[in-house]
C-alpha positions as CSV (number, residue, x, y, z in Angstrom):
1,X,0.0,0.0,0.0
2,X,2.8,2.5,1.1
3,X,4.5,1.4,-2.3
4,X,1.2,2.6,-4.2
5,X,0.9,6.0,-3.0
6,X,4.5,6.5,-3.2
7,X,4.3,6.2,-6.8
8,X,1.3,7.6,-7.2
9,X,3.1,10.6,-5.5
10,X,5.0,12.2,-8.6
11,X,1.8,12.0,-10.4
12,X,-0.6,13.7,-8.4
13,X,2.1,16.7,-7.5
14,X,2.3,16.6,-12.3
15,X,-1.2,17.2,-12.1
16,X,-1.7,19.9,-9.7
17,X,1.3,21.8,-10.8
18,X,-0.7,21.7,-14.4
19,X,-3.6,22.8,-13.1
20,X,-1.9,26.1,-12.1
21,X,0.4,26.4,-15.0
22,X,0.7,29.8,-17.0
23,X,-2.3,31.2,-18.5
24,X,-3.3,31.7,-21.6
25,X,-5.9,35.1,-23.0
26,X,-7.0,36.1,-26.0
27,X,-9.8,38.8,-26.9
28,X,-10.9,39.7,-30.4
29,X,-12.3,42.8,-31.4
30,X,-14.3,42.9,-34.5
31,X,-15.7,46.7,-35.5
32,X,-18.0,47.6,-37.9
33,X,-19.1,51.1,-38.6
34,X,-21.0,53.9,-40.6
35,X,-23.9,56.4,-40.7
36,X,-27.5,55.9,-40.9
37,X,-29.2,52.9,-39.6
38,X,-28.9,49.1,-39.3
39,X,-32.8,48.7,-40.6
40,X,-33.1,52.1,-43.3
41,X,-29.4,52.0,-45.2
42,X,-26.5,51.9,-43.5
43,X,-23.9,53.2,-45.4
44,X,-20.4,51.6,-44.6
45,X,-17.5,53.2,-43.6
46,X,-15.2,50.3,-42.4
47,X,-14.4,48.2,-39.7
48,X,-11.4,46.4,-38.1
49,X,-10.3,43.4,-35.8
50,X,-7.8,43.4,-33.5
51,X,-7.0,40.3,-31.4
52,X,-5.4,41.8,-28.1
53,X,-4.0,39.8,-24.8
54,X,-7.0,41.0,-22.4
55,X,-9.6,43.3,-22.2
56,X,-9.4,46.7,-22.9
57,X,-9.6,48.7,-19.8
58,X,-8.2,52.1,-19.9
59,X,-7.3,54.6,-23.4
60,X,-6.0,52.1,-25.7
61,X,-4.4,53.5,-29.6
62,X,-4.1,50.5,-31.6
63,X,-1.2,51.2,-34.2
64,X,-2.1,50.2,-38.0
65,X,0.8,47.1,-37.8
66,X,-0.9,45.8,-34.9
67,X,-4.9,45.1,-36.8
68,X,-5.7,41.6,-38.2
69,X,-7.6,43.5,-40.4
70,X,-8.7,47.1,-41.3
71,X,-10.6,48.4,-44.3
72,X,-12.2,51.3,-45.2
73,X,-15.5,52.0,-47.6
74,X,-14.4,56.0,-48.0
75,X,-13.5,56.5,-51.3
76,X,-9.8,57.3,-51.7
77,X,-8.7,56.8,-47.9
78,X,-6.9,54.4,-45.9
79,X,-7.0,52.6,-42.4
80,X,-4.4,54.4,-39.8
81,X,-4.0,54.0,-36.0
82,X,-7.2,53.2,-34.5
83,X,-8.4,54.2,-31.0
84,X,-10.2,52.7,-27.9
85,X,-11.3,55.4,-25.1
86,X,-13.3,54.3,-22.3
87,X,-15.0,57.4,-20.5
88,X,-17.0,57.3,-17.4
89,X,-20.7,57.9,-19.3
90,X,-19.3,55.4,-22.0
91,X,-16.8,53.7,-24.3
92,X,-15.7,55.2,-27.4
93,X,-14.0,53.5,-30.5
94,X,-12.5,56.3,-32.5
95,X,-12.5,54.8,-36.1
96,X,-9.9,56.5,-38.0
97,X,-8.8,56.9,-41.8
98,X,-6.7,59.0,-43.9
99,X,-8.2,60.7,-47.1
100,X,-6.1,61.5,-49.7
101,X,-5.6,65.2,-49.9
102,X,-6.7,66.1,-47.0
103,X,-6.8,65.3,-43.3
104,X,-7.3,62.7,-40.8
105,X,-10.7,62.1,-40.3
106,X,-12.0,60.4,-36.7
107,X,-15.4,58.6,-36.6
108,X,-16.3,58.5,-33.2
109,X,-19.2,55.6,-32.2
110,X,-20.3,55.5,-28.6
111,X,-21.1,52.2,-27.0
112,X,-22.4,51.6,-23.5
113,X,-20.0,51.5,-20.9
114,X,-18.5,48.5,-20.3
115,X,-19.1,47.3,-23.6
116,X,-15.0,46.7,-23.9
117,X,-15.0,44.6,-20.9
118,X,-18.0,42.1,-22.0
119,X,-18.4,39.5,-24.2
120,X,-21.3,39.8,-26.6
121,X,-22.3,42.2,-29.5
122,X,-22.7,46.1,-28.5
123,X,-24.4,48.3,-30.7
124,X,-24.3,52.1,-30.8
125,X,-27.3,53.8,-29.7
126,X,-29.3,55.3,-32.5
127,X,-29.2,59.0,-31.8
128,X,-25.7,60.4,-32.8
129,X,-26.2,59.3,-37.1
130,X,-23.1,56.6,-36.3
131,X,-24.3,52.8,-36.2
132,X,-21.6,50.6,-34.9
133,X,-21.7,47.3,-34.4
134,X,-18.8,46.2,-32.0
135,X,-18.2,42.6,-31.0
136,X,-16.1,41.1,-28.0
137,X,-14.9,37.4,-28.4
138,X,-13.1,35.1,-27.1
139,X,-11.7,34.0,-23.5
140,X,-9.6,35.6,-20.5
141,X,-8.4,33.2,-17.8
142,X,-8.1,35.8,-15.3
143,X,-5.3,34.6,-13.0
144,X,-2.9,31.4,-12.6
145,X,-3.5,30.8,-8.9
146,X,-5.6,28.3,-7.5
147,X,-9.1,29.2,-6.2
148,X,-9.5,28.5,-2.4
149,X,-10.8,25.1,-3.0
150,X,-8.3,23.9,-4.8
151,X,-5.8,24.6,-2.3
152,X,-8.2,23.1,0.5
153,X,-8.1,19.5,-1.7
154,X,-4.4,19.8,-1.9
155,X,-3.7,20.0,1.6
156,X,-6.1,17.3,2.3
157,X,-4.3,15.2,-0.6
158,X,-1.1,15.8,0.8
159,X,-2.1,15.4,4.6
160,X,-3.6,11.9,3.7
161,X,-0.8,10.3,1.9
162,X,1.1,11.6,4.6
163,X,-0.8,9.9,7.3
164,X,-1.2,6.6,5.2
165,X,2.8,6.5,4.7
166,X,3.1,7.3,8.4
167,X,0.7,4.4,9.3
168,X,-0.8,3.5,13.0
169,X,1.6,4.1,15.8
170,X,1.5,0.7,18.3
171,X,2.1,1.7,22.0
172,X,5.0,-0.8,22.8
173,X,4.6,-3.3,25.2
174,X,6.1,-3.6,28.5
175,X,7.6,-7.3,29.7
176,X,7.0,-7.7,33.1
177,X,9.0,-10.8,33.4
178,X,12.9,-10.0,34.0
């Protein structure tokens, strides 16, 4: 029996060193965007992706080199740096392009706050003339640690293979003859 949990030993310490083992995140942002209405006509403006290592949480400029993907409807413009602003009354993604011979031009489309720190599909509310449809995919483990229970069935693990290699204690016996 002793020789059985011995060997079983190494195995069980593999597995829970495993189970805490560095985490792994991954968060993609798809954007679409333009003016008018998702039911009337929307006319397209572009959209992007950008596959980022957690949630956005503060100000975020995402450089050109850094989108999986970015294309514009605009006639003779092109994708640039785009931006990711989270306010206290809402979060912002600041679609931007270049037009040829003349300026930068930023599209702002408002989501609901919290909409970069959710799963799910956001839309933009229908009362600023931008529609944008903005969707958060994909999975963040959020730490490496082990939750409380974990730890609990660990100690108990390691506290009962230590008792059953330990085994039962006999009191020794005295002889009275001499």
């Amino acid at each position: 029996m002793k020789r059985a949990l011995v060997s079983a030993l190494p195995l069980a310490i593999a597995s829970c060193v495993a189970c805490v083992g560095p985490s792994a995140a991954a968060v993609t942002y798809t954007f679409e965007g333009g003016f008018g209405d998702f039911h009337g006509g929307l006319v397209h403006a572009g959209d992007f992706s950008f596959v980022s290592p957690d949630f956005i949480t503060r100000d975020r400029i995402v450089p050109l080199a850094d989108l999986a993907s970015c294309s514009t409807a605009l006639p003779e413009s092109d994708c640039v740096d785009q931006q990711f602003y989270r306010l206290p009354d809402r979060d912002l993604v600041d679609f931007r392009i270049h037009q040829r011979g003349f300026n930068d031009v930023n599209i702002p489309f408002r989501f609901d706050p919290g909409a970069f720190v959710t799963l799910g599909l956001h839309l933009t509310p229908p009362d600023n003339g931008y529609v944008g449809r903005l969707t958060v995919a994909g999975f963040a483990e959020p730490s490496s640690a082990p939750e409380p229970a974990a730890w609990a069935l660990l100690i108990l693990g390691f506290g009962g293979v230590g008792s059953a290699l330990r085994g039962r204690r006999r009191p020794a016996r005295i002889d009275a003859a001499g």
